[in-house]
N, CA, C and O atoms as a GROMACS GRO file, in nm:
protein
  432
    1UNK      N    1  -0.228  -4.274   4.124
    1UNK     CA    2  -0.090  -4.271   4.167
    1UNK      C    3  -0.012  -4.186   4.067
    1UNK      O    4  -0.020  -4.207   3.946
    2UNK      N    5   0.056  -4.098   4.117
    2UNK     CA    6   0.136  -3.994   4.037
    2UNK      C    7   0.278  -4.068   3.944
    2UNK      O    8   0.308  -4.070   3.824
    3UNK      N    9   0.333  -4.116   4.057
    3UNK     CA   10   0.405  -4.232   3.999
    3UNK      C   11   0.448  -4.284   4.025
    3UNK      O   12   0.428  -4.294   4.146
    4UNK      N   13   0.596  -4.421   3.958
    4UNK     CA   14   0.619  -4.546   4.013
    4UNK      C   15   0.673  -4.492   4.235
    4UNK      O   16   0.696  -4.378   4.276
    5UNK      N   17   0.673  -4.592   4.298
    5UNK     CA   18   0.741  -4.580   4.353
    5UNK      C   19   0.841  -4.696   4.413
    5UNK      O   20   0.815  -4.805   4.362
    6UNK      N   21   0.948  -4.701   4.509
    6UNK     CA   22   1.031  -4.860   4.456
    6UNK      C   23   1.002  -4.853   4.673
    6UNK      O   24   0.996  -4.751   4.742
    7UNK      N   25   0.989  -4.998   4.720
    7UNK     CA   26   0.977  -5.049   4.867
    7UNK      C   27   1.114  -4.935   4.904
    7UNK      O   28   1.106  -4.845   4.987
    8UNK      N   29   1.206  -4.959   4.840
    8UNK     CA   30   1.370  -4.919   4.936
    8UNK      C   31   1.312  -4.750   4.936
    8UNK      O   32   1.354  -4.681   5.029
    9UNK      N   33   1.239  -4.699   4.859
    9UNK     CA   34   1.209  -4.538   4.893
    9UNK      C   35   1.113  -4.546   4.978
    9UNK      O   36   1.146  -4.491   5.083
   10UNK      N   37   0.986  -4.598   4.981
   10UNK     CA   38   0.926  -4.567   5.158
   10UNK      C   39   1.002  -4.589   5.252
   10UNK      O   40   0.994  -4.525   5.357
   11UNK      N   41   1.122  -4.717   5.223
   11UNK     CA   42   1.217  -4.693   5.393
   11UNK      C   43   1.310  -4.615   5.396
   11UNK      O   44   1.350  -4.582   5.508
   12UNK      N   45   1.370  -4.566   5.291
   12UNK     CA   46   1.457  -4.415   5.336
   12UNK      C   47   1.392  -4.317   5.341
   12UNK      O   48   1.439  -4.231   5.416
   13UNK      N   49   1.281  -4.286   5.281
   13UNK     CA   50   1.225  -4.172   5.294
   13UNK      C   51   1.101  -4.188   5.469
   13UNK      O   52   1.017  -4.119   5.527
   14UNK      N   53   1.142  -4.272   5.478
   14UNK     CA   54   1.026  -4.288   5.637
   14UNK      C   55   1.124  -4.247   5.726
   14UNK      O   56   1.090  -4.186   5.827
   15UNK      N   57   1.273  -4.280   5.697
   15UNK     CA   58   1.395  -4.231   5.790
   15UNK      C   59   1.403  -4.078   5.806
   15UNK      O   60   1.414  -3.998   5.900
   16UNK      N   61   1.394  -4.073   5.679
   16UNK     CA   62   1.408  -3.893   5.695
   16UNK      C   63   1.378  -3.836   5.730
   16UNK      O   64   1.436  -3.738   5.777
   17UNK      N   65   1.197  -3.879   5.730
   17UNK     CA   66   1.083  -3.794   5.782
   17UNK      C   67   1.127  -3.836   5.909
   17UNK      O   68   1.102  -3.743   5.986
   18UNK      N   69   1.181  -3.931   5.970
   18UNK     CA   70   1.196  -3.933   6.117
   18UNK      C   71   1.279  -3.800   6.175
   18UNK      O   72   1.255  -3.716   6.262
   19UNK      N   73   1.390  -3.825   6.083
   19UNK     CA   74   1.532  -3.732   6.147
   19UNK      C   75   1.461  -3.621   6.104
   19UNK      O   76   1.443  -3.565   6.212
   20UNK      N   77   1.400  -3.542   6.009
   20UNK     CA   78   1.340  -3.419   6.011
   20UNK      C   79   1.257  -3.365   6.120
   20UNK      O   80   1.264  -3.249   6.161
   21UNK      N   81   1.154  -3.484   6.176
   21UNK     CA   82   1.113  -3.448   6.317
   21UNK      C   83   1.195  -3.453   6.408
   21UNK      O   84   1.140  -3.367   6.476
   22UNK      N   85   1.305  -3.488   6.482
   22UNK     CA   86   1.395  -3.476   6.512
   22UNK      C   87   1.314  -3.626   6.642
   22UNK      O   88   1.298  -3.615   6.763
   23UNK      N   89   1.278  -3.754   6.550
   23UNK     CA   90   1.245  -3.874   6.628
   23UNK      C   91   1.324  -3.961   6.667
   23UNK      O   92   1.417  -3.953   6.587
   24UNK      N   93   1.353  -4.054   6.754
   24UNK     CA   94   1.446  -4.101   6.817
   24UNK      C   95   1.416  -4.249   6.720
   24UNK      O   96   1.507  -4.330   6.704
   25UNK      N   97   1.304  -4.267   6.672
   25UNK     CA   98   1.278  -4.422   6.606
   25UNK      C   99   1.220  -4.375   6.528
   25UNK      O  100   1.156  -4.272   6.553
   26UNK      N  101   1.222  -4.456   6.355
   26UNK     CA  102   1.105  -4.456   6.282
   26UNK      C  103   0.978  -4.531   6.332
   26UNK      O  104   0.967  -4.640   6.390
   27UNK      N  105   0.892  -4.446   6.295
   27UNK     CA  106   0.755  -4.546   6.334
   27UNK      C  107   0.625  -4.587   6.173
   27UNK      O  108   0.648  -4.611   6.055
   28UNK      N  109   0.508  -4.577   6.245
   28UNK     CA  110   0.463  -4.583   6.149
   28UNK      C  111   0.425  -4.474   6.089
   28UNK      O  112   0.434  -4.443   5.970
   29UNK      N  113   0.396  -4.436   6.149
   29UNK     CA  114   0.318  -4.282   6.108
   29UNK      C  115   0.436  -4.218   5.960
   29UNK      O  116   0.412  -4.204   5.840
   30UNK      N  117   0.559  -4.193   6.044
   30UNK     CA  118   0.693  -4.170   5.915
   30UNK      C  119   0.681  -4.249   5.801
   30UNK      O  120   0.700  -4.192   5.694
   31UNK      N  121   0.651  -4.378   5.801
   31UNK     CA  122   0.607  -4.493   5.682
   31UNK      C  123   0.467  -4.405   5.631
   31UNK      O  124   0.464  -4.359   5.516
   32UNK      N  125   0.416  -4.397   5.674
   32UNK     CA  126   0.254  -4.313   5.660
   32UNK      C  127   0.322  -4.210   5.565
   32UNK      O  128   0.337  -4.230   5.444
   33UNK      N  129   0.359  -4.105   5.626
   33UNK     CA  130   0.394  -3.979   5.560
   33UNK      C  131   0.526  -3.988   5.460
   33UNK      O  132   0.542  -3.889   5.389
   34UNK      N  133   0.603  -4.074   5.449
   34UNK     CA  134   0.666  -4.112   5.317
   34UNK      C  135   0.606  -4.149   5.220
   34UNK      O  136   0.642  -4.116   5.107
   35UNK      N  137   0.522  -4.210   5.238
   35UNK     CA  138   0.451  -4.301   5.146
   35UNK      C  139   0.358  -4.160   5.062
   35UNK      O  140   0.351  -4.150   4.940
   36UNK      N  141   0.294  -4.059   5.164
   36UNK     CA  142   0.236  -3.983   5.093
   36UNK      C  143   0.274  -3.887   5.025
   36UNK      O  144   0.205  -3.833   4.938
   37UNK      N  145   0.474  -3.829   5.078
   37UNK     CA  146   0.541  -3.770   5.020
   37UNK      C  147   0.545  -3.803   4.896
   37UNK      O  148   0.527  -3.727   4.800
   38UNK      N  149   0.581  -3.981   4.892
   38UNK     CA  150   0.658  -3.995   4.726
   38UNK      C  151   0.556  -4.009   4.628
   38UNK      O  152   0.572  -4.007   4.506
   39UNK      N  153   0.425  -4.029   4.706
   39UNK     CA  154   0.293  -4.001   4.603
   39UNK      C  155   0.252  -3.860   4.576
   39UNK      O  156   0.145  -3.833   4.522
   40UNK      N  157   0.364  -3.749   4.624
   40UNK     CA  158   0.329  -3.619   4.590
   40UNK      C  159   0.164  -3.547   4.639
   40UNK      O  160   0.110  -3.446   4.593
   41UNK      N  161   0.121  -3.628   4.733
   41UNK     CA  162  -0.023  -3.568   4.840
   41UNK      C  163   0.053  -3.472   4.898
   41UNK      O  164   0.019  -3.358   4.865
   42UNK      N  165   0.156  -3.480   4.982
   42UNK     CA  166   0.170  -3.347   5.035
   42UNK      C  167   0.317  -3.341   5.017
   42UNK      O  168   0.380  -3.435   4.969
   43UNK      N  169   0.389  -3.194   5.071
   43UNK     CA  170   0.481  -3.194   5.104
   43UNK      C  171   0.536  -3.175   5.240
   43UNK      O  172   0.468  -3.174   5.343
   44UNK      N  173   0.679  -3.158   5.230
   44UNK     CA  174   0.735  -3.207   5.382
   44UNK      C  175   0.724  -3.124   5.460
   44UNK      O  176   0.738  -3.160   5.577
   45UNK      N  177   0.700  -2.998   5.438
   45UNK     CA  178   0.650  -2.897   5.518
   45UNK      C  179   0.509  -2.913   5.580
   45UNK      O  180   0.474  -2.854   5.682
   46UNK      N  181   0.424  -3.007   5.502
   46UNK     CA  182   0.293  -3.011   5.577
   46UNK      C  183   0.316  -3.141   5.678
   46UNK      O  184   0.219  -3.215   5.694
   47UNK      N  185   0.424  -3.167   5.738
   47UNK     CA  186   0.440  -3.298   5.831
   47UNK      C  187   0.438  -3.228   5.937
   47UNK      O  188   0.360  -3.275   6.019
   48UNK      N  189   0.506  -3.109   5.980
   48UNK     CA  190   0.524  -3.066   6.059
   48UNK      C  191   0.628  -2.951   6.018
   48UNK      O  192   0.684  -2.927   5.911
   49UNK      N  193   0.634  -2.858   6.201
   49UNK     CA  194   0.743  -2.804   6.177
   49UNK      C  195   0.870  -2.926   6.223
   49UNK      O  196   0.862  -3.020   6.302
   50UNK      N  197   0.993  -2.873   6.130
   50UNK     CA  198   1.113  -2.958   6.148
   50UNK      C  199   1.198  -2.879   6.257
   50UNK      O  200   1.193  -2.756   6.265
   51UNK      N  201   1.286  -2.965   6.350
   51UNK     CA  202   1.380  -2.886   6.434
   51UNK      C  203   1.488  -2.806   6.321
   51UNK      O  204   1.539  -2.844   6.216
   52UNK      N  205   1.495  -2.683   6.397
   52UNK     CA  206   1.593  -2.657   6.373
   52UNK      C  207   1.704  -2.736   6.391
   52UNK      O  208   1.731  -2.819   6.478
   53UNK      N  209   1.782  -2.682   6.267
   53UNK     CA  210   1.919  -2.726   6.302
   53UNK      C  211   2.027  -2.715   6.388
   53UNK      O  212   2.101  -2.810   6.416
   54UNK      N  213   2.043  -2.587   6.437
   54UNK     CA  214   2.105  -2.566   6.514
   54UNK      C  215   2.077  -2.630   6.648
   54UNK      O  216   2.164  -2.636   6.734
   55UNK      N  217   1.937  -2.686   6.670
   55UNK     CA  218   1.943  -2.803   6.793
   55UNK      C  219   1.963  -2.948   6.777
   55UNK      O  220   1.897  -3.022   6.704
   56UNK      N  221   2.058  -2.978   6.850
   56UNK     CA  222   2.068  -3.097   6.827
   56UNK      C  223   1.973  -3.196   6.863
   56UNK      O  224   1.914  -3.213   6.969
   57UNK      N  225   1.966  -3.288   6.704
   57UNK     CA  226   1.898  -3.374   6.715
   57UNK      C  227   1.978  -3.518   6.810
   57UNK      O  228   2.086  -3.524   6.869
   58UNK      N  229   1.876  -3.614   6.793
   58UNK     CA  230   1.906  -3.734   6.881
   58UNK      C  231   1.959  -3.803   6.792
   58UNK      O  232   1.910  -3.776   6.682
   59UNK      N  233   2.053  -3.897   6.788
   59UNK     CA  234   2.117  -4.001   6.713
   59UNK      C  235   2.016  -4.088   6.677
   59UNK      O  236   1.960  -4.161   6.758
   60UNK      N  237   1.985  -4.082   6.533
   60UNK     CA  238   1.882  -4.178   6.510
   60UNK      C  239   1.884  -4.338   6.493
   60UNK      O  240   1.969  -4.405   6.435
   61UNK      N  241   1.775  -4.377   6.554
   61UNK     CA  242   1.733  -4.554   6.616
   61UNK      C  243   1.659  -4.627   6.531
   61UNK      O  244   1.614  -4.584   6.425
   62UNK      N  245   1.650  -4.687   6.554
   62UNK     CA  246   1.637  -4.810   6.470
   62UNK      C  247   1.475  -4.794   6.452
   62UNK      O  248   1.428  -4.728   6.544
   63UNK      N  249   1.368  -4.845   6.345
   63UNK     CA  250   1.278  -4.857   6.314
   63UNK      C  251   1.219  -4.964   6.435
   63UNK      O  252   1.276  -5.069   6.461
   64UNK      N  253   1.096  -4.917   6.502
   64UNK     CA  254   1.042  -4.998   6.598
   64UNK      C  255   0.976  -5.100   6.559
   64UNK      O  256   0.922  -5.101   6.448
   65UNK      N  257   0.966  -5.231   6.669
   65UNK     CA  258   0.963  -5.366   6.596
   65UNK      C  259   0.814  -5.370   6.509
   65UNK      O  260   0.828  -5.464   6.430
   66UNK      N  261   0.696  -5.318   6.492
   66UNK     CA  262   0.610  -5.348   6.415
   66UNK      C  263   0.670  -5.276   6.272
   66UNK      O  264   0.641  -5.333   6.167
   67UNK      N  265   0.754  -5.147   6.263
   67UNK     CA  266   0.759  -5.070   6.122
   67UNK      C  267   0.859  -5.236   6.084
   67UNK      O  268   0.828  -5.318   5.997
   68UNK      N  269   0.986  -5.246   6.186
   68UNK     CA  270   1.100  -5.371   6.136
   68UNK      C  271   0.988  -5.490   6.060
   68UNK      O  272   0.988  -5.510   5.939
   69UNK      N  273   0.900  -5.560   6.155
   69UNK     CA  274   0.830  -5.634   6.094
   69UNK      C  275   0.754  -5.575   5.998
   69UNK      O  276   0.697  -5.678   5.960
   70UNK      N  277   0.725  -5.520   5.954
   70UNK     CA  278   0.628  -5.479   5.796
   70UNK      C  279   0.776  -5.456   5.705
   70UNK      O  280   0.752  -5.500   5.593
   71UNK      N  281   0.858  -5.426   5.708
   71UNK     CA  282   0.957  -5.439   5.634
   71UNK      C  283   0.983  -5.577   5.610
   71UNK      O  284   0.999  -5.628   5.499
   72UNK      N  285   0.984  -5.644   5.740
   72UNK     CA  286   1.090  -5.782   5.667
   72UNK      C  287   0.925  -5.882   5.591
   72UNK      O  288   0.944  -5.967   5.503
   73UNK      N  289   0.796  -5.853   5.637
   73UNK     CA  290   0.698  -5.911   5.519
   73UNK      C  291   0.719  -5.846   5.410
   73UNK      O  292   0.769  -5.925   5.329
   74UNK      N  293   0.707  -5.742   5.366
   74UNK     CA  294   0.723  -5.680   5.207
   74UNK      C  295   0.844  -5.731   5.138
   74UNK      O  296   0.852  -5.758   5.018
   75UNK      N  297   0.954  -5.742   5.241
   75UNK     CA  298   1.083  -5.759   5.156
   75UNK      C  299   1.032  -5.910   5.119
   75UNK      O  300   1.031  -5.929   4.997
   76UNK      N  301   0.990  -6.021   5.196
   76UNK     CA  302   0.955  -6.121   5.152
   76UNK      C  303   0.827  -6.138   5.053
   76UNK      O  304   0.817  -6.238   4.982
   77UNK      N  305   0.711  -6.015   5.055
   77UNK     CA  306   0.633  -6.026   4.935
   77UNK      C  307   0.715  -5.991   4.822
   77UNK      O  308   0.722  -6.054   4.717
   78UNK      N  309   0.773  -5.893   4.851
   78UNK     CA  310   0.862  -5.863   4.694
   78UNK      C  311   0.998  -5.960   4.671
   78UNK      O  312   1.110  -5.912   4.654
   79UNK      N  313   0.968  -6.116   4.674
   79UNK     CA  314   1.092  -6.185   4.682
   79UNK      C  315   1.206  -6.115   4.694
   79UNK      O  316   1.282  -6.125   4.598
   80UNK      N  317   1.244  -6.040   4.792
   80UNK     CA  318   1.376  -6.039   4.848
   80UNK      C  319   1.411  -5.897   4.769
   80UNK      O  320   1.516  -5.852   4.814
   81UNK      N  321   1.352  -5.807   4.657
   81UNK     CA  322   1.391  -5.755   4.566
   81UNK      C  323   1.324  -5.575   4.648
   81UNK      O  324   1.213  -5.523   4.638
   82UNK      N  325   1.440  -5.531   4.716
   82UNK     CA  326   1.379  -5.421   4.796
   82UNK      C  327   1.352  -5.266   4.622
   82UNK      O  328   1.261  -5.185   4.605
   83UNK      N  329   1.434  -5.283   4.567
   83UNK     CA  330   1.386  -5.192   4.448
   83UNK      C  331   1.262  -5.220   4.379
   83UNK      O  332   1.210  -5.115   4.344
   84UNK      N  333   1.207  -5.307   4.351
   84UNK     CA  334   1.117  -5.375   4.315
   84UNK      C  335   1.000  -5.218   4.296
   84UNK      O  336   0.965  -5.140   4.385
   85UNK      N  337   0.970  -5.216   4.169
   85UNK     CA  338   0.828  -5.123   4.191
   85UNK      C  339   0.725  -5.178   4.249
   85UNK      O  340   0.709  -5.299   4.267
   86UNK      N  341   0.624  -5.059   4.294
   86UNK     CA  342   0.484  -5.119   4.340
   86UNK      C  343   0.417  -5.089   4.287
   86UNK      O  344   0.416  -4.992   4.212
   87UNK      N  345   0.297  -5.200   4.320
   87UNK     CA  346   0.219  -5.195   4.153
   87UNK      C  347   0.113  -5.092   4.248
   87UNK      O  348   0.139  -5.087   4.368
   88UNK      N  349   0.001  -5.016   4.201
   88UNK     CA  350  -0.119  -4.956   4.275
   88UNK      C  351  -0.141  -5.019   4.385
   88UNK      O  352  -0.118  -4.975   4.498
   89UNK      N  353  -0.207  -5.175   4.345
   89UNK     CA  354  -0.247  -5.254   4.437
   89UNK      C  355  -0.169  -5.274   4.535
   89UNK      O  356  -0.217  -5.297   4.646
   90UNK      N  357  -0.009  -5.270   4.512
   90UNK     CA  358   0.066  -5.282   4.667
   90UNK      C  359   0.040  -5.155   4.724
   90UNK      O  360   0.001  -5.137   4.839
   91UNK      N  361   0.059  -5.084   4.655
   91UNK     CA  362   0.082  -4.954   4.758
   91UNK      C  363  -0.045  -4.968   4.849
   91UNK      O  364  -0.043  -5.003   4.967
   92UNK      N  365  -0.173  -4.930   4.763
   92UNK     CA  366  -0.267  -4.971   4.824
   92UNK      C  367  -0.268  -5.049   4.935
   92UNK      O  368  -0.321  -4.996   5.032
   93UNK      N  369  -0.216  -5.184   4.954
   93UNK     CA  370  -0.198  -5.323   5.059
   93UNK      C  371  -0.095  -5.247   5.147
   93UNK      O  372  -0.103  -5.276   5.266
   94UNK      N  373  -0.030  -5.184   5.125
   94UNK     CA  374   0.081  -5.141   5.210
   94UNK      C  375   0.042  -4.990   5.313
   94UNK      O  376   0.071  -4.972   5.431
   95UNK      N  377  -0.030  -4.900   5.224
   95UNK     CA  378  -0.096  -4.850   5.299
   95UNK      C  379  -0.200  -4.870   5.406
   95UNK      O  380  -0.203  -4.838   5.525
   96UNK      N  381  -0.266  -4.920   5.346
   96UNK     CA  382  -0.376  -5.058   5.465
   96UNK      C  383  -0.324  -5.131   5.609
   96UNK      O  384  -0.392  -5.168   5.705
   97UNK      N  385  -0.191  -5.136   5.588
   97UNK     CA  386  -0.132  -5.204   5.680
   97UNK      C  387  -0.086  -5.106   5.734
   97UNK      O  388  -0.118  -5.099   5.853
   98UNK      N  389   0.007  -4.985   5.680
   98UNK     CA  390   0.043  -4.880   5.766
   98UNK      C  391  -0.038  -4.825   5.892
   98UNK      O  392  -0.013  -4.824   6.012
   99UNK      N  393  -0.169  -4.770   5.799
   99UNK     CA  394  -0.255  -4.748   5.878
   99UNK      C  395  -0.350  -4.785   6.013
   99UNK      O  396  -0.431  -4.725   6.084
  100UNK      N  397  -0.290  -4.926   6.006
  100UNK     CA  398  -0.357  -4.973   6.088
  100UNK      C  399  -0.244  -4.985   6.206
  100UNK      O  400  -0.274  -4.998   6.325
  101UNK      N  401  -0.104  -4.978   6.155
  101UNK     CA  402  -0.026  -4.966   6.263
  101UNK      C  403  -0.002  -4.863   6.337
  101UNK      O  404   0.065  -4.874   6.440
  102UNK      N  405  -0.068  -4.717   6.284
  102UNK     CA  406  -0.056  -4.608   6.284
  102UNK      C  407  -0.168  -4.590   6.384
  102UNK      O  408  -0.152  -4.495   6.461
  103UNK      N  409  -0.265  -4.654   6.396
  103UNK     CA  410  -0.407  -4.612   6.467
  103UNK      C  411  -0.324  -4.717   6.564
  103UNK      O  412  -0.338  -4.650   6.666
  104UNK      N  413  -0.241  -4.844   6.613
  104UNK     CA  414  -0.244  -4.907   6.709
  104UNK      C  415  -0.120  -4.798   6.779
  104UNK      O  416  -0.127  -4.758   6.895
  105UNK      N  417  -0.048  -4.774   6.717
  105UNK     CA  418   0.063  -4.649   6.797
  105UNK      C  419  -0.037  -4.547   6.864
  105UNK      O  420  -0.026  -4.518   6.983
  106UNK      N  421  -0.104  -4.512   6.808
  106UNK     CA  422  -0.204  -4.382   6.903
  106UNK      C  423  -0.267  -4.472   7.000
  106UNK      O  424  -0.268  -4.400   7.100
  107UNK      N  425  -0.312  -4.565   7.030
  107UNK     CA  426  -0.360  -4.637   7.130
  107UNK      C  427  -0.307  -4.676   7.238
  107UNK      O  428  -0.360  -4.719   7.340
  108UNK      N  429  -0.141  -4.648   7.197
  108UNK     CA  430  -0.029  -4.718   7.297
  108UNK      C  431  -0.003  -4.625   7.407
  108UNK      O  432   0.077  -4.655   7.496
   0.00000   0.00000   0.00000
């Protein structure tokens, strides 16, 4: 791991990567690719191409109920403390779980 990272930055940075694709919901996959942003694996240019700006994007929506639920467990593993660093092993646990929500979205 390159370095610390805190729960409240995979969920703004999973937002971003949404509104950069120009997505109507965060999903998992955006949790996916934040997570690998703030571990410095890639950058945001390798997510995709981003809309231009000059098209308008969609008013962005709310995180869909499996990303909502993996949020409100972490916020409760990390007693309530969304800054909270993660240790390897979470990220690790947290990735594990992404992923698997990530392979049930392609199934859907």
């Amino acid at each position: 791991m390159t370095g610390r990272v805190r729960f409240v930055e995979v969920l703004t940075t999973a937002s971003s990567v949404a509104n950069y694709l120009a997505s109507p919901n965060v999903t998992a996959f955006h949790v996916d690719r934040a997570i690998a942003l703030l571990l410095e694996e890639i950058a945001l240019e390798d997510i995709a191409t981003a809309l231009p700006p000059i098209i308008r994007r969609p008013d962005p929506g709310p995180a869909v109920p499996a990303v909502r639920e993996l949020a409100q467990r972490w916020l409760s593993r990390l007693e309530g403390d969304p800054v909270r660093e993660l240790l390897e092993a979470d990220v690790a646990d947290l990735r594990a779980e992404v992923r698997a929500l990530v392979v049930a979205e392609r199934g859907q």
